[in-house]
C-alpha positions as CSV (number, residue, x, y, z in Angstrom):
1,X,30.6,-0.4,15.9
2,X,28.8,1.4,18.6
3,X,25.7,1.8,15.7
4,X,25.3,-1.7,15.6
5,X,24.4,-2.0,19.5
6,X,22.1,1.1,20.0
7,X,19.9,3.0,18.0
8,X,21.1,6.3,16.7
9,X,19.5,9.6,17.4
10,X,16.2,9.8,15.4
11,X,16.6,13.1,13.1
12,X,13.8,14.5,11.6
13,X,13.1,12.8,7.8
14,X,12.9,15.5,5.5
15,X,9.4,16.6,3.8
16,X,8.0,15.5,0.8
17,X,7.2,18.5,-1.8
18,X,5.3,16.0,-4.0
19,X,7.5,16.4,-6.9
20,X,7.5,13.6,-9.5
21,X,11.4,12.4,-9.8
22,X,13.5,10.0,-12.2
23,X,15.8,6.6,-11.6
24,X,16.0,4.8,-9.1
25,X,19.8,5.3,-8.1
26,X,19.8,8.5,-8.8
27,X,19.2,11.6,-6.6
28,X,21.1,10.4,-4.0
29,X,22.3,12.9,-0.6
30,X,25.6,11.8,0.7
31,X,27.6,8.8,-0.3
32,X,26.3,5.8,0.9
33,X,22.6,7.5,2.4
34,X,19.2,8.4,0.8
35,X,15.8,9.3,1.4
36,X,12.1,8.1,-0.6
37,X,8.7,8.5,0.0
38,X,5.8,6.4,-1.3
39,X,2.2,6.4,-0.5
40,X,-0.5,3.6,0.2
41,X,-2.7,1.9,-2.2
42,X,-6.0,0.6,-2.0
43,X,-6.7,-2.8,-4.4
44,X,-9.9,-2.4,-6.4
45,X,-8.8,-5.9,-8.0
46,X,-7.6,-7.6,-4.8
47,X,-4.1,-9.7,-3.8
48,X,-5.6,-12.1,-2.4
49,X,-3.3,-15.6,-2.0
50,X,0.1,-16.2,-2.6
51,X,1.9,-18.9,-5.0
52,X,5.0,-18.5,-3.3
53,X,5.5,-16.9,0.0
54,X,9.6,-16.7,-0.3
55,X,9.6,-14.8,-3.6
56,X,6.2,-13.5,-3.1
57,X,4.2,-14.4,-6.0
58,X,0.9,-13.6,-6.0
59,X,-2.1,-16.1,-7.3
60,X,-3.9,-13.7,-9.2
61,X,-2.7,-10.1,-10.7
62,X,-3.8,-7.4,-9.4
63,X,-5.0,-3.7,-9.8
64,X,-4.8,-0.8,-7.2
65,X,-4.8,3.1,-6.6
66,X,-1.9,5.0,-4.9
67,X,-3.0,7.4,-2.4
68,X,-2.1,11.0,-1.9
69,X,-2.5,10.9,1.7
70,X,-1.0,9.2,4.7
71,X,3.2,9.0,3.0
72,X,5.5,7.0,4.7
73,X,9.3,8.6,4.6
74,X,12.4,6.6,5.0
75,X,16.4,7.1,5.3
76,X,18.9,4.7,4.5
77,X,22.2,5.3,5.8
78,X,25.1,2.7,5.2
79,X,27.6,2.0,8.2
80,X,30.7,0.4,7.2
81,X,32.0,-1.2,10.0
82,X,28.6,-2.1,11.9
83,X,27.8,-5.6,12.5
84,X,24.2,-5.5,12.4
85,X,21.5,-3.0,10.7
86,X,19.2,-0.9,12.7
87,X,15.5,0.1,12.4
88,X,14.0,3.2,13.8
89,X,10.5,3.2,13.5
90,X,9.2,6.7,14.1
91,X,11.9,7.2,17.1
92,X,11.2,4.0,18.4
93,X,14.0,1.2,17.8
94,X,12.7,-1.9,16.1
95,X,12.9,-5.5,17.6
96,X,12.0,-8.6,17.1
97,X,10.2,-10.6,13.9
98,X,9.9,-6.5,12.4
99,X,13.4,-6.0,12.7
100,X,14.4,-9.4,11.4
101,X,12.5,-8.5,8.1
102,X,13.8,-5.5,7.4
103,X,17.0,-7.1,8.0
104,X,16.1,-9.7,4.9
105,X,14.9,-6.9,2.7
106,X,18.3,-5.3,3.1
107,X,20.5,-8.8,2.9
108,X,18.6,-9.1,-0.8
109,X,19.5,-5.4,-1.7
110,X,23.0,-5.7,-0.7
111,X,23.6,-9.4,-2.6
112,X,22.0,-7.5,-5.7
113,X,24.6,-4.6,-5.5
114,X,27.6,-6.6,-4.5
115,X,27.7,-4.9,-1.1
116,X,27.8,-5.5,2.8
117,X,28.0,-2.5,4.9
118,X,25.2,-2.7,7.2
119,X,22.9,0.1,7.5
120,X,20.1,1.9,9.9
121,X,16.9,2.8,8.9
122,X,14.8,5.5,9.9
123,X,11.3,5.6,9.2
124,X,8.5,8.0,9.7
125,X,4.9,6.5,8.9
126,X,2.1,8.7,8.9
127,X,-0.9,6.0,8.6
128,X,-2.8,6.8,11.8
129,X,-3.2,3.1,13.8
130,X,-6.6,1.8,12.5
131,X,-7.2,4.1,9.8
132,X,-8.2,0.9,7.5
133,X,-4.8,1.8,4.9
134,X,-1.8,-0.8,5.2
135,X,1.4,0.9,5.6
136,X,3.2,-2.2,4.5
137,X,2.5,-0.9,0.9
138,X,3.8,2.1,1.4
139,X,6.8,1.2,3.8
140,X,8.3,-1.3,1.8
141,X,7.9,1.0,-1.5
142,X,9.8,3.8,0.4
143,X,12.5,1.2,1.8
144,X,13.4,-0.3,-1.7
145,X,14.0,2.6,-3.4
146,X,16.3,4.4,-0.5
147,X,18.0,1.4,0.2
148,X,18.6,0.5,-3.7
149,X,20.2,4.5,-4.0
150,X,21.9,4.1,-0.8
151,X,23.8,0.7,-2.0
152,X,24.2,2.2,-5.5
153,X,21.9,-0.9,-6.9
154,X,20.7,1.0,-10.5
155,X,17.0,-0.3,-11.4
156,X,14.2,1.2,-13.3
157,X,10.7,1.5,-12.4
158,X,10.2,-2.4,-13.1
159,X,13.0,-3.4,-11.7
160,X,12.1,-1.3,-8.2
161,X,8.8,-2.8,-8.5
162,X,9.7,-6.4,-8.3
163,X,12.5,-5.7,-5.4
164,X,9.4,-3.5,-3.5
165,X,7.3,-6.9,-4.1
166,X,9.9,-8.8,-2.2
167,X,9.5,-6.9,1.1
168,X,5.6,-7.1,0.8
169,X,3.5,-7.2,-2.3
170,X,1.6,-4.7,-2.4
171,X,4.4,-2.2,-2.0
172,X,4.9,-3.2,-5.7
173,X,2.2,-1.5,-6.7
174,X,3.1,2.1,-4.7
175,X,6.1,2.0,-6.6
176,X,3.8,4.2,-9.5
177,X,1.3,6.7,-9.1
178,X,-2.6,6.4,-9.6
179,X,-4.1,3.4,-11.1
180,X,-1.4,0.3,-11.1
181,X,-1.3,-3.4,-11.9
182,X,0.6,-6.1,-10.3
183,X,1.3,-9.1,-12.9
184,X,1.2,-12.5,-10.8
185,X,3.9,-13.7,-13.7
186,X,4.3,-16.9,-15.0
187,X,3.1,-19.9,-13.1
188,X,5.8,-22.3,-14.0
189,X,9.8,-22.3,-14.9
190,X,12.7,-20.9,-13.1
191,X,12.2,-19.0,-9.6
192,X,14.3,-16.6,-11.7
193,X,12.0,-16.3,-14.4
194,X,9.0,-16.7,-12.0
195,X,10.5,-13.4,-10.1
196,X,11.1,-11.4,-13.4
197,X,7.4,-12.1,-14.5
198,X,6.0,-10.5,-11.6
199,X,6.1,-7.1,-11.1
200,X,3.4,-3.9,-11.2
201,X,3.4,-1.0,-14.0
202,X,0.9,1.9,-14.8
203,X,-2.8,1.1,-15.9
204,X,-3.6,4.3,-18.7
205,X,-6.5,5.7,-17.7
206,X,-9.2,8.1,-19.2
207,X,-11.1,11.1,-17.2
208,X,-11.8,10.0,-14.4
209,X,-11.4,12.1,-11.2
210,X,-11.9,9.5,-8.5
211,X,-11.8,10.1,-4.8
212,X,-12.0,7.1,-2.2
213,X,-14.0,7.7,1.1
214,X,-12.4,5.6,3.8
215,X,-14.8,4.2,6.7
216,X,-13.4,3.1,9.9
217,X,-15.9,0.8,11.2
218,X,-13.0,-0.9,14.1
219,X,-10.0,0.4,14.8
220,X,-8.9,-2.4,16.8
221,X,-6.7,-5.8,16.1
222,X,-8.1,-8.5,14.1
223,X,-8.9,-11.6,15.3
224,X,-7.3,-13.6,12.7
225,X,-4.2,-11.9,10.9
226,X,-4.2,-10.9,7.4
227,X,-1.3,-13.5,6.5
228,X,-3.2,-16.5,8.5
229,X,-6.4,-15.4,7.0
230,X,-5.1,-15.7,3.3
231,X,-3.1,-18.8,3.7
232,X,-6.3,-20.9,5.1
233,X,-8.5,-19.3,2.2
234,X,-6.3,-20.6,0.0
235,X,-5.5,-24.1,1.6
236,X,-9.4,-24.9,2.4
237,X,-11.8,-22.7,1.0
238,X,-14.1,-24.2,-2.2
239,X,-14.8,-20.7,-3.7
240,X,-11.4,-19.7,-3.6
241,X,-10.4,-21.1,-7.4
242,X,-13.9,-19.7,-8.5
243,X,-12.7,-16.4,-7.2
244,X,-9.5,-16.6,-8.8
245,X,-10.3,-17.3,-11.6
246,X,-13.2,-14.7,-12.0
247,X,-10.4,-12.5,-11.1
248,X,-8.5,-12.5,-14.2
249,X,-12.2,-11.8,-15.8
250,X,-12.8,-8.8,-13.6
251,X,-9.1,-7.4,-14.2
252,X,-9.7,-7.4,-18.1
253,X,-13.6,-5.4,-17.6
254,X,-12.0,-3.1,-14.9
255,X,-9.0,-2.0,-17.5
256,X,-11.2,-1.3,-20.3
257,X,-13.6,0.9,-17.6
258,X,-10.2,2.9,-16.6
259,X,-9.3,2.8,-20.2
260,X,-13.1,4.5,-21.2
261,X,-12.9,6.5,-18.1
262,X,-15.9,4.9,-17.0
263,X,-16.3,5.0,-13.3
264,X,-19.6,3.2,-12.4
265,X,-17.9,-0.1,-14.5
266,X,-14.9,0.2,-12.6
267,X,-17.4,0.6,-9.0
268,X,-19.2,-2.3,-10.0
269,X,-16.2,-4.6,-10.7
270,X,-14.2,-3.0,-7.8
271,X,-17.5,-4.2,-5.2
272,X,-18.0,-7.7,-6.6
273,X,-14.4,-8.8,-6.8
274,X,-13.9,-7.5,-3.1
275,X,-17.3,-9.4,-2.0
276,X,-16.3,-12.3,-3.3
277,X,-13.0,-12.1,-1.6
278,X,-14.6,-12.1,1.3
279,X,-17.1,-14.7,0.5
280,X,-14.0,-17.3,-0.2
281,X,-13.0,-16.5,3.5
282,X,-16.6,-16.7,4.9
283,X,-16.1,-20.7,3.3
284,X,-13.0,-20.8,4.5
285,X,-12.6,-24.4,7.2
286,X,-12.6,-22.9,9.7
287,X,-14.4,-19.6,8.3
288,X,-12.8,-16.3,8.2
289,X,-15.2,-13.6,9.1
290,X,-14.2,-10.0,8.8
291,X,-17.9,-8.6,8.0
292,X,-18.9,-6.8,11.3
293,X,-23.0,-5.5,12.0
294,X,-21.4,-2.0,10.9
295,X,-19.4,-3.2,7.8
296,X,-22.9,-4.3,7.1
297,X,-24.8,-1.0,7.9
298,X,-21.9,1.3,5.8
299,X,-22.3,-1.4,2.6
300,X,-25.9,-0.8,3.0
301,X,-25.6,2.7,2.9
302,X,-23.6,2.8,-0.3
303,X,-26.3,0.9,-2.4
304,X,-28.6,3.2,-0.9
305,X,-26.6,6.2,-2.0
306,X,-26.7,4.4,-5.6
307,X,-30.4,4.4,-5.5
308,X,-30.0,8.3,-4.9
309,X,-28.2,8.5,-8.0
310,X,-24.7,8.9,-6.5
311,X,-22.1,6.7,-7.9
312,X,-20.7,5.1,-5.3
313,X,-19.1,1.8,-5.0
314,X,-18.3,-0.4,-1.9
315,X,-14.3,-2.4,-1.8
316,X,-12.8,-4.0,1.4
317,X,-9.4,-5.2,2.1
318,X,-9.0,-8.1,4.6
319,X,-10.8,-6.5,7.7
320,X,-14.1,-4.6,8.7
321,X,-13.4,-1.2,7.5
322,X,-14.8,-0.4,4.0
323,X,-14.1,2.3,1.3
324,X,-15.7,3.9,-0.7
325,X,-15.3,4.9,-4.7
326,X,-17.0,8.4,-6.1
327,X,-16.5,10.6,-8.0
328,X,-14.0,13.7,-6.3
329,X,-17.3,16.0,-6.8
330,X,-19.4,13.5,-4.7
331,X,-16.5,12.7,-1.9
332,X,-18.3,15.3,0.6
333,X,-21.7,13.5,0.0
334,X,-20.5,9.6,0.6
335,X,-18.6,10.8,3.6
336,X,-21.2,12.8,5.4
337,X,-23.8,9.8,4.3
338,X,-21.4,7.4,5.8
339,X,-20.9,9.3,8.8
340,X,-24.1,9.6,9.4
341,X,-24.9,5.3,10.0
342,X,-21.5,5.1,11.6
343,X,-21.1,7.8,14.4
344,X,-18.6,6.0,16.2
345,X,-15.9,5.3,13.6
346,X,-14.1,8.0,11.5
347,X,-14.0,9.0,7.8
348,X,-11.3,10.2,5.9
349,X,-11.3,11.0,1.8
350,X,-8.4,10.4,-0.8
351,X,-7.5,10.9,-4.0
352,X,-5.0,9.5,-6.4
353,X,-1.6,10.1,-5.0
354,X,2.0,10.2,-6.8
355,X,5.0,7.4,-7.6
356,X,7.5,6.8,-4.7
357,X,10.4,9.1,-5.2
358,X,13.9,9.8,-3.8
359,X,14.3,13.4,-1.3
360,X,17.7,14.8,-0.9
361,X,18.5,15.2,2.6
362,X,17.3,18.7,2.4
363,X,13.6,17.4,1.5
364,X,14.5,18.7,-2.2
365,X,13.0,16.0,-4.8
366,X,15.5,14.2,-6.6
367,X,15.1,12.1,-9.5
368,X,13.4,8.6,-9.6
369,X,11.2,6.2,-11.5
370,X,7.3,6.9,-12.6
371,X,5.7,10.3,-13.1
372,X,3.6,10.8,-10.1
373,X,-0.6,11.7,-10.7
374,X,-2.5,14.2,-10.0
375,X,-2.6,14.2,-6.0
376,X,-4.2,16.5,-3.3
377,X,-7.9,15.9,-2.4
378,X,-10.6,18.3,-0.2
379,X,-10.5,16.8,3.2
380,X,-13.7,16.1,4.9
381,X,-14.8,17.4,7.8
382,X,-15.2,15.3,11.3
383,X,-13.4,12.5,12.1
384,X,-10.2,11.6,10.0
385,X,-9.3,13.6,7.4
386,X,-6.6,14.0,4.7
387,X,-5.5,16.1,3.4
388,X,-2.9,15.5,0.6
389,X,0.6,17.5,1.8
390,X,3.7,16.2,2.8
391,X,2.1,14.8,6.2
392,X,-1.3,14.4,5.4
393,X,-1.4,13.0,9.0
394,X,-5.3,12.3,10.4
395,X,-7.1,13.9,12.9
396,X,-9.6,13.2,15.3
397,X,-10.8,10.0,15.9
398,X,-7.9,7.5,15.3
399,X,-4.7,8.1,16.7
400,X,-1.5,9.0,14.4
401,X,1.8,6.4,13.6
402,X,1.4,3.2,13.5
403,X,4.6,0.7,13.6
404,X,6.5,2.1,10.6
405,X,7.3,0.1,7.6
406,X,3.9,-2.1,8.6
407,X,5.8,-5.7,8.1
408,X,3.1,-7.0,9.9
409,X,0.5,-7.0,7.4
410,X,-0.8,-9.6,5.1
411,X,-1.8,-7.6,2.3
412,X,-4.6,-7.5,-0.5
């Protein structure tokens, strides 16, 4: 009882050793408690609108790289006899609107397994506040698939991927490693169909060796959130069915590019499908306006680096900060040339990262869903930097951990 009234002690979450791993209910520690990392993912085809905000169904599909930098670790540990659950979000007990999500996530795991013991979460994010990477992905990925092997709730890598999708949709996608797609599903029947149509799988891909330069142009707090931002796009903006529907157009071109291994085609699809995102928004009544005098300046940049023969390719989520997509050799280049027109934000550069996956309480890998990809990427020097381990926390420039599972976020 006394669990359900104060926070528990917040033990260290063991390490990730980046080992790909199995099922999801398998490689469980002790009865009734287990442990998952997943990574973040950036949307080269974006998430942008939502059908349905209860079973969250997106408008559009969409595709996205997991990174391998920046994990986010969880523990679920059932307490029978607890009243309520409990969140820890690195050491700090959660309250409020993110403790009542979590809390909703865990009510749909345990009427899936047939279960009720309460439970307390601890969660270690490792997305430095501001760094331009949602840890909502991430976080939600991490807490589906501990919770599902804590509660004993047997799914495969689709299966994880729709219940992921439920906490926040993008976490769907860091269910898998390196390129994925999220299927929006059908658009009519059964919410029960509707929710089985929907979930994210691997995209094959041929050699490609990408690495995504991440500029920081504001660290601060939006003006308008993510979620409020979407929902009035969708509700007023005139360009917003255009974009959709160009969407599924750019989704079909971008999978062949993976499919041929040809970068600059996926670069070019990945920066006109994020610009038009943002151009619905900029129509938006009242307008939406994320584009900042330095988002400008760093998108400038990039096409100049293009004229220079560099392939490089401009993508932003909802928000000022923009990455960047190059080839791994070229990383270095695009992030000094970035950092050189934006001296008082911070770069950091990624590479595609691995599937979520179950620990044992050790920090051993168990088994789980997906193979993970090819992870590990150079870190660049100044500013923020990742660099691919079990932490792969940032330095310099932007501060470490923000607020856990991110349930704040809005998501693209």
């Amino acid at each position: 009882m006394q669990a359900a009234r104060e926070a528990p002690q917040d033990r260290e979450v063991p390490q990730d050793r980046g080992v790909p791993q199995g099922r999801a209910g398998a490689g469980r520690g002790p009865a009734g408690s287990a442990v998952a990392v997943a990574h973040p993912n950036i949307a080269l085809i974006k998430y942008w609108g939502k059908r349905d905000e209860k079973l969250m169904l997106p408008v559009t599909d969409s595709l996205s790289m997991t990174l391998d930098v920046f994990p986010t670790t969880t523990r679920v540990r059932l307490e029978p006899g607890a009243r309520q659950d409990v969140t820890v979000f690195n050491g700090t007990p959660a309250e409020g609107e993110a403790q009542r999500r979590i809390a909703a996530f865990l009510d749909l795991v345990r009427e899936r397994a047939g279960r009720s013991e309460r439970a307390v979460v601890h969660t270690r994010n490792t997305v430095p506040t501001g760094a331009g990477l949602a840890s909502s992905a991430s976080g939600f990925a991490a807490l589906a698939l501990a919770a599902a092997a804590a509660y004993g709730l047997e799914l495969d890598a689709r299966g994880l991927s729709r219940l992921a999708r439920r906490g926040s949709g993008s976490a769907s996608r860091s269910v898998f490693g390196g390129f994925a797609v999220w299927h929006a599903g059908p658009g009519a029947g059964t919410d029960a169909e509707a929710d089985l149509g929907s979930y994210a799988e691997p995209v094959p891909t041929g050699d490609l060796d990408p690495a995504l330069v991440v500029a920081v142009v504001d660290a601060g707090p939006k003006a308008v959130s993510s979620r409020e931002a979407m929902r009035r796009t969708v509700a007023t903006s005139p360009l917003y069915g255009p974009w959709a529907a160009s969407s599924a157009d750019d989704l079909t071109v971008m999978r062949s590019a993976l499919l041929r291994g040809d970068l600059e085609a996926v670069g070019e699809v990945a920066e006109r499908n994020a610009l038009g995102m943002h151009a619905t928004m900029l129509a938006a009544r009242p307008a939406v306006r994320y584009l900042s005098p330095a988002s400008v300046t760093v998108l400038d940049r990039v096409v100049q680096l293009r004229r220079e023969g560099v392939a490089a390719y401009a993508t932003m989520d909802a928000g000022p900060n923009v990455k960047v997509l190059c080839r791994r050799a070229d990383a270095e280049r695009v992030a000094g040339a970035v950092r050189a027109v934006l001296p008082a934000g911070s770069v950091l550069v990624a590479g595609p990262g691995p599937a979520a996956r179950l620990l044992d309480e050790t920090g051993e890998t168990g088994e789980t869903g997906e193979t993970g990809e090819r992870g590990g990427t150079g870190a660049s020097g100044g500013g923020v930097h990742g660099s691919g381990g079990a932490d792969g926390s940032g330095r310099a420039g932007v501060p470490a951990g923000s607020g856990g599972l991110g349930v704040a976020g809005g998501g693209v």
